[in-house]
PAMI-263041 format. One record per atom (N, C-alpha, C, O): residue number from 1; residue in three letters; chain; atom name; y, x, z. Coordinates in steps of 0.1 Angstrom, whole numbers, plus 5000, padded with zeros to 4 digits. Layout:
[atom NUM,'ALA','A','CA',[Y,X,Z]]
...
//
This chain:
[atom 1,'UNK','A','N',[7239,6575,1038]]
[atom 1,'UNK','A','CA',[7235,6561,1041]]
[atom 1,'UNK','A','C',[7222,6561,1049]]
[atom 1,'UNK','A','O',[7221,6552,1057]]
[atom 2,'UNK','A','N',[7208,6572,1047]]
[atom 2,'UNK','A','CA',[7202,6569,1054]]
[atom 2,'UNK','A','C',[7202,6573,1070]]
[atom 2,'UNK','A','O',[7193,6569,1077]]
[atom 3,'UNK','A','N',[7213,6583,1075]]
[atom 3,'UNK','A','CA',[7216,6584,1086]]
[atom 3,'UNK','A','C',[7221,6568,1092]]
[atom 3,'UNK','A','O',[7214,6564,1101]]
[atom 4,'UNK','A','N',[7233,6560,1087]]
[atom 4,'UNK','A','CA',[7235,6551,1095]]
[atom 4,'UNK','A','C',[7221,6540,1097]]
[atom 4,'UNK','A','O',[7222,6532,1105]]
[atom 5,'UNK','A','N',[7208,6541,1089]]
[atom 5,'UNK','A','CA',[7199,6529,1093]]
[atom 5,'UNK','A','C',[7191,6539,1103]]
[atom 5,'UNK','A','O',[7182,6533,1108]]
[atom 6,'UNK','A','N',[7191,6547,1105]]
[atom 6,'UNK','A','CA',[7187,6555,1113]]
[atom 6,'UNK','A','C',[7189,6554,1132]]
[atom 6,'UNK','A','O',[7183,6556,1142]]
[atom 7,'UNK','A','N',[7205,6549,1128]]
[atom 7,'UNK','A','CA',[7217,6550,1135]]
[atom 7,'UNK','A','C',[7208,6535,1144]]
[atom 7,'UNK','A','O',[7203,6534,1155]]
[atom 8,'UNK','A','N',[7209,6524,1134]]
[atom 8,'UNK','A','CA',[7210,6511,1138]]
[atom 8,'UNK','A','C',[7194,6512,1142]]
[atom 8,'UNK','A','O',[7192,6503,1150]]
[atom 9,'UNK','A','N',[7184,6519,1140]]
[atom 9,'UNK','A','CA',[7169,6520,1147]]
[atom 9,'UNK','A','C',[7169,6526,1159]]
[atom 9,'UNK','A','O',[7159,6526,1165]]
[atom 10,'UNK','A','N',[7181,6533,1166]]
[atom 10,'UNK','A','CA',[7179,6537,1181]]
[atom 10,'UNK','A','C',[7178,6528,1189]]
[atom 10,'UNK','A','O',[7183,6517,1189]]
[atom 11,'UNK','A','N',[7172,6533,1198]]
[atom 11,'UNK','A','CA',[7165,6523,1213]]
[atom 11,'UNK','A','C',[7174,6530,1222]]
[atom 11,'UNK','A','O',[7179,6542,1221]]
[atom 12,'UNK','A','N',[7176,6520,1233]]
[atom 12,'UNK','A','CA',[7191,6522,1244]]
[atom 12,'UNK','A','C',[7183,6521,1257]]
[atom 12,'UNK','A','O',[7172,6516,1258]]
[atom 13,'UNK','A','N',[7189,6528,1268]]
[atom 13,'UNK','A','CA',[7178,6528,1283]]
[atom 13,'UNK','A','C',[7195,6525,1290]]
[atom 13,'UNK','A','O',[7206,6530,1286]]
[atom 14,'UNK','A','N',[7194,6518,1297]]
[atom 14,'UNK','A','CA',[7206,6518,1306]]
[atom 14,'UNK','A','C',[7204,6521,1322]]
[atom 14,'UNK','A','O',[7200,6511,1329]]
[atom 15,'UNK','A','N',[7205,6531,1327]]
[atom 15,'UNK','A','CA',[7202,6533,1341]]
[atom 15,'UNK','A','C',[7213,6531,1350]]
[atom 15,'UNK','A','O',[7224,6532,1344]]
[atom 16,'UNK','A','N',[7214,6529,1362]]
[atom 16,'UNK','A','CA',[7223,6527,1376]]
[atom 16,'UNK','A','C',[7215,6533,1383]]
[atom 16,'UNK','A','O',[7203,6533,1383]]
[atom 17,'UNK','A','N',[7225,6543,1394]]
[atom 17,'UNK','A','CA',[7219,6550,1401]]
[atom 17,'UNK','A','C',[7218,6541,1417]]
[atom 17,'UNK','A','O',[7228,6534,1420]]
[atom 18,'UNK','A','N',[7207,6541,1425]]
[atom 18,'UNK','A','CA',[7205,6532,1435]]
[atom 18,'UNK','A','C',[7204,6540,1447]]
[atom 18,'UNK','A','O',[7202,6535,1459]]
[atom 19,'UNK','A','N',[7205,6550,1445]]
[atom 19,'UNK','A','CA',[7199,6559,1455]]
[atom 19,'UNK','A','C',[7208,6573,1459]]
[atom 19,'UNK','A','O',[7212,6580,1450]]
[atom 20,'UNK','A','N',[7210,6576,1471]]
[atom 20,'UNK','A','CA',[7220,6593,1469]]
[atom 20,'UNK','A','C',[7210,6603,1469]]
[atom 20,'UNK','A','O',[7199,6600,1472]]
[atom 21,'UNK','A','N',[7214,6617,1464]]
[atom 21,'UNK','A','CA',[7209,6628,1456]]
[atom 21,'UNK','A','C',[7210,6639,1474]]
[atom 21,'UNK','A','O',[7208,6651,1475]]
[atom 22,'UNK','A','N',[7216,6628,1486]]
[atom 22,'UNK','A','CA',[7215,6637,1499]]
[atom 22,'UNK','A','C',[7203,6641,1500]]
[atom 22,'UNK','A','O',[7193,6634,1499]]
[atom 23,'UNK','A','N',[7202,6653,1503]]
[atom 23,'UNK','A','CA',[7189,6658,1508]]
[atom 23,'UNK','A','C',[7179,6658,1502]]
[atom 23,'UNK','A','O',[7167,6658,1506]]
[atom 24,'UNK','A','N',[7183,6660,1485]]
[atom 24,'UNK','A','CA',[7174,6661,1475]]
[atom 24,'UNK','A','C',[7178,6675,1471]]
[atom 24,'UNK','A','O',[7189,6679,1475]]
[atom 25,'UNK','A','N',[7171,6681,1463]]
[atom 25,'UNK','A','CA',[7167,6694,1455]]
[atom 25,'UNK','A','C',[7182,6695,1447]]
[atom 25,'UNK','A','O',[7187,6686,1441]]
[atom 26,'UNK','A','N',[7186,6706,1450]]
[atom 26,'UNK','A','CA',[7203,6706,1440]]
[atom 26,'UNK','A','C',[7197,6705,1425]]
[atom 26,'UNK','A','O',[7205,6701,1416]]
[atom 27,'UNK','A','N',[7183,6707,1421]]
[atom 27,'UNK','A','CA',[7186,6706,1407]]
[atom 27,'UNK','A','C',[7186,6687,1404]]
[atom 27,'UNK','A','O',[7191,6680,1394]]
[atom 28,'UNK','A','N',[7178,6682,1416]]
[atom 28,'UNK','A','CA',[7180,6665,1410]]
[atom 28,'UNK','A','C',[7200,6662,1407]]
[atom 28,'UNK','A','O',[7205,6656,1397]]
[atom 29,'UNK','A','N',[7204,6668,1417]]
[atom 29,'UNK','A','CA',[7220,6666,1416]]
[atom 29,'UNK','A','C',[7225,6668,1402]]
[atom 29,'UNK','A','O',[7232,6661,1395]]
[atom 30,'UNK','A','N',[7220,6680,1400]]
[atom 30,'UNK','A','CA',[7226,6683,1384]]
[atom 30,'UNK','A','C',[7221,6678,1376]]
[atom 30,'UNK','A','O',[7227,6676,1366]]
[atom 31,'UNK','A','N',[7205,6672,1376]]
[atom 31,'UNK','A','CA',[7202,6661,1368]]
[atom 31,'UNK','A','C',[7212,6646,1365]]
[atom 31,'UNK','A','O',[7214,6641,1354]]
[atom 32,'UNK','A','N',[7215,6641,1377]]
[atom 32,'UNK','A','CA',[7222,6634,1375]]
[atom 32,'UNK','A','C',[7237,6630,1372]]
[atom 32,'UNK','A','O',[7243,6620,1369]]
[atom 33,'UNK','A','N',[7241,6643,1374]]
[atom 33,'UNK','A','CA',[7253,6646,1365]]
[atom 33,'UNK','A','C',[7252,6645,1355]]
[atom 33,'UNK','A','O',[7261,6640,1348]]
[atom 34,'UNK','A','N',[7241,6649,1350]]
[atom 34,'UNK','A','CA',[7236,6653,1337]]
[atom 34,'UNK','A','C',[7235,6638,1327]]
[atom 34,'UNK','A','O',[7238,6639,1315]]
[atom 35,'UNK','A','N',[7232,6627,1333]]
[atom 35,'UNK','A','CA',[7232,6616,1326]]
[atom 35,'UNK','A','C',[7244,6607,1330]]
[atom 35,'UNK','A','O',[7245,6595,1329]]
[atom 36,'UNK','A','N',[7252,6617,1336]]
[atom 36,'UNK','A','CA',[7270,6606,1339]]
[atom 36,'UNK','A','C',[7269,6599,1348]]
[atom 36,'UNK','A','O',[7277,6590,1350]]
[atom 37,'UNK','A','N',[7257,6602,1359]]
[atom 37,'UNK','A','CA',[7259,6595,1372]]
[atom 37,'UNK','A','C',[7264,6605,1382]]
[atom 37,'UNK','A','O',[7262,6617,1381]]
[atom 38,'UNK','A','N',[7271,6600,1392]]
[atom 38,'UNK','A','CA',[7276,6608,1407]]
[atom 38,'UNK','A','C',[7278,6597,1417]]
[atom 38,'UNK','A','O',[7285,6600,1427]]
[atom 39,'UNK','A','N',[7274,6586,1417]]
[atom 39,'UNK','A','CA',[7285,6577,1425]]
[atom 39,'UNK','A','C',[7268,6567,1426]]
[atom 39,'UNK','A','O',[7259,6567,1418]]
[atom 40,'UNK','A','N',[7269,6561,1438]]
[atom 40,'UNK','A','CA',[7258,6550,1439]]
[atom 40,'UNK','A','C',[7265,6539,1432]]
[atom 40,'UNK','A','O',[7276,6537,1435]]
[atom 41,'UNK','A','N',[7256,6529,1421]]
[atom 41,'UNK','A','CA',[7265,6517,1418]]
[atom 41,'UNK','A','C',[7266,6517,1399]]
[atom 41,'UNK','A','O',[7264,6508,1392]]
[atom 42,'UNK','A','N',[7269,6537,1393]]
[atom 42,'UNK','A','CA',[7277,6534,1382]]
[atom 42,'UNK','A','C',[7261,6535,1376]]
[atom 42,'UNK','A','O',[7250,6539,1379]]
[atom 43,'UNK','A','N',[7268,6528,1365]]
[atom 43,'UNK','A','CA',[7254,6527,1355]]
[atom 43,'UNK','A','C',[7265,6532,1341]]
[atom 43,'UNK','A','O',[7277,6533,1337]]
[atom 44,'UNK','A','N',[7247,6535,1335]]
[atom 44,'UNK','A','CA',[7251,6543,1314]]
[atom 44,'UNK','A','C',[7243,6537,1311]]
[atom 44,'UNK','A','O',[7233,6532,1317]]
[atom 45,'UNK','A','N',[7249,6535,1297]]
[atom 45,'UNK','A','CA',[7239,6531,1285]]
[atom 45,'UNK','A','C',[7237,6545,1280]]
[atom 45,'UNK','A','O',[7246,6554,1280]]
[atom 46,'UNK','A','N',[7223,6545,1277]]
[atom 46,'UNK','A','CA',[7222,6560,1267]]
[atom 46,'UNK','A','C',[7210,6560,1256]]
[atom 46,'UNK','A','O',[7199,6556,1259]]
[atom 47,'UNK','A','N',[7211,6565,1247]]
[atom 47,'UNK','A','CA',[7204,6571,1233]]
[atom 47,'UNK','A','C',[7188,6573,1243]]
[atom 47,'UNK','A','O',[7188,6582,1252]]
[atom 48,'UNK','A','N',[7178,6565,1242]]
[atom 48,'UNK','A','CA',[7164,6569,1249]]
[atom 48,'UNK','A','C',[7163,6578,1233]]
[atom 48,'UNK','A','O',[7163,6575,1221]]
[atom 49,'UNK','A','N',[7162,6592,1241]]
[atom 49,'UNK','A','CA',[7156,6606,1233]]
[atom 49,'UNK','A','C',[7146,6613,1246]]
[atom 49,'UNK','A','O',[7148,6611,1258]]
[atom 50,'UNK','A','N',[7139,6619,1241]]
[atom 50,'UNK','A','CA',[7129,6623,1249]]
[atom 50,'UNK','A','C',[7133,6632,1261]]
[atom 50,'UNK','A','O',[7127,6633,1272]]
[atom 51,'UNK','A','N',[7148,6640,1259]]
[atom 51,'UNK','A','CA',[7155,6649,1268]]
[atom 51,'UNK','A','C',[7156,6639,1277]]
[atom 51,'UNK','A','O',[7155,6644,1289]]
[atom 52,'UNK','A','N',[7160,6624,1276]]
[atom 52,'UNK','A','CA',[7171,6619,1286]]
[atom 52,'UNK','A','C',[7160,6606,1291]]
[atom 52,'UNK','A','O',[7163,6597,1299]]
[atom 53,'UNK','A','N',[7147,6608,1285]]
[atom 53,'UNK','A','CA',[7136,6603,1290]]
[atom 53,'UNK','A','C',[7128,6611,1304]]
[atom 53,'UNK','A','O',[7123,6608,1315]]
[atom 54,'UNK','A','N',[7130,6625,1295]]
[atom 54,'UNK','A','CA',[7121,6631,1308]]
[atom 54,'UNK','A','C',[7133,6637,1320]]
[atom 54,'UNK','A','O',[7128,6643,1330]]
[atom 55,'UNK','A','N',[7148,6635,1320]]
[atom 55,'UNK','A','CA',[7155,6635,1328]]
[atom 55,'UNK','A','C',[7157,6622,1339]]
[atom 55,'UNK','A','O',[7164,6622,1349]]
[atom 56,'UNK','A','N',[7151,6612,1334]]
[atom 56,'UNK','A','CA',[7148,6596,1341]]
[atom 56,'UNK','A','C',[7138,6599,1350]]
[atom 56,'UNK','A','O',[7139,6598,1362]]
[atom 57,'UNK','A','N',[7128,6603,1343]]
[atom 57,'UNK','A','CA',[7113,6611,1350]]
[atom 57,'UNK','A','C',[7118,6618,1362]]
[atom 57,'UNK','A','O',[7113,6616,1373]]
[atom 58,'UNK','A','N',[7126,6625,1359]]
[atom 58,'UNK','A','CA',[7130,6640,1369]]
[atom 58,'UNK','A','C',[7135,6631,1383]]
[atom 58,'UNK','A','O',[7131,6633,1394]]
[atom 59,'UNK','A','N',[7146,6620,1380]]
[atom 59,'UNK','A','CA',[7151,6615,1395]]
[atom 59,'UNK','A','C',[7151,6595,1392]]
[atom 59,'UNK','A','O',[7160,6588,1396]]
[atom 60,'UNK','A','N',[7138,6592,1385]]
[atom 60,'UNK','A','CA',[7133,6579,1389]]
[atom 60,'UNK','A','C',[7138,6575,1401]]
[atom 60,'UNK','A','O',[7149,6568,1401]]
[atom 61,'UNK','A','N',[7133,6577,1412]]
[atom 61,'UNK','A','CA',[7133,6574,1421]]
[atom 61,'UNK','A','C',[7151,6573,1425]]
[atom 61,'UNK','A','O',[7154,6564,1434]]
[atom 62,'UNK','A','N',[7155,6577,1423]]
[atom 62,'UNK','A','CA',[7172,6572,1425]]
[atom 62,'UNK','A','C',[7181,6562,1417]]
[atom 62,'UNK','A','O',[7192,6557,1419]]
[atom 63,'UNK','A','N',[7168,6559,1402]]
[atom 63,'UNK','A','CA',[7177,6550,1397]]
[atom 63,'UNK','A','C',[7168,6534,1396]]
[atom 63,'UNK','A','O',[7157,6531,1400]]
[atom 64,'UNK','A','N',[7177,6527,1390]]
[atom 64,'UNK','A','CA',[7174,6517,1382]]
[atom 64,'UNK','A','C',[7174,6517,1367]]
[atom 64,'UNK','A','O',[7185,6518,1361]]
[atom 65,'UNK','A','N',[7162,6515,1359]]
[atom 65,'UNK','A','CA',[7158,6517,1346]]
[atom 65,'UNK','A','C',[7160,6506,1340]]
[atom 65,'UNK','A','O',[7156,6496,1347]]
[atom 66,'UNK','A','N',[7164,6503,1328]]
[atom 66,'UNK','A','CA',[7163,6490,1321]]
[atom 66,'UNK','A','C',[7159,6493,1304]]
[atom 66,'UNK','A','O',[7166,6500,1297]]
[atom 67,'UNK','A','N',[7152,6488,1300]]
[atom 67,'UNK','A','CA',[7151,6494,1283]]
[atom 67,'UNK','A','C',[7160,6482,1275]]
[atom 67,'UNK','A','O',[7163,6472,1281]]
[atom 68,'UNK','A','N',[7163,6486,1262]]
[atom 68,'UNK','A','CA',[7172,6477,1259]]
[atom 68,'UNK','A','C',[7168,6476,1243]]
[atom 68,'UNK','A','O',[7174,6468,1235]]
//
């Protein structure tokens, strides 16, 4: 039981990618695979954990951030 209130205290980041990963560093590319983007347009909801915080960090600049 105390996992599910645990569950309902997570905070949500939803990103869309705005930008292409052309002529960027192949590791931003794999970054962005990395949070389920490849396409300009698609957007995620995701678990804000510090991995997928400092992966927002890594290729800001290609997305759109929203906290939720």
């Amino acid at each position: 039981m105390v996992k599910k209130e645990a569950d309902s205290k997570k905070s949500f980041v939803t990103v869309t990618q705005v930008s292409s990963p052309i002529g960027r560093d192949e590791s931003q590319r794999k970054t962005l695979i990395g949070l389920g983007l490849n396409k300009i347009g698609r957007t995620r909801t995701l678990v804000e954990t510090p991995d997928v915080m400092g992966m927002i960090v890594k290729v800001g600049h290609l997305l759109k951030v929203e906290h939720s």
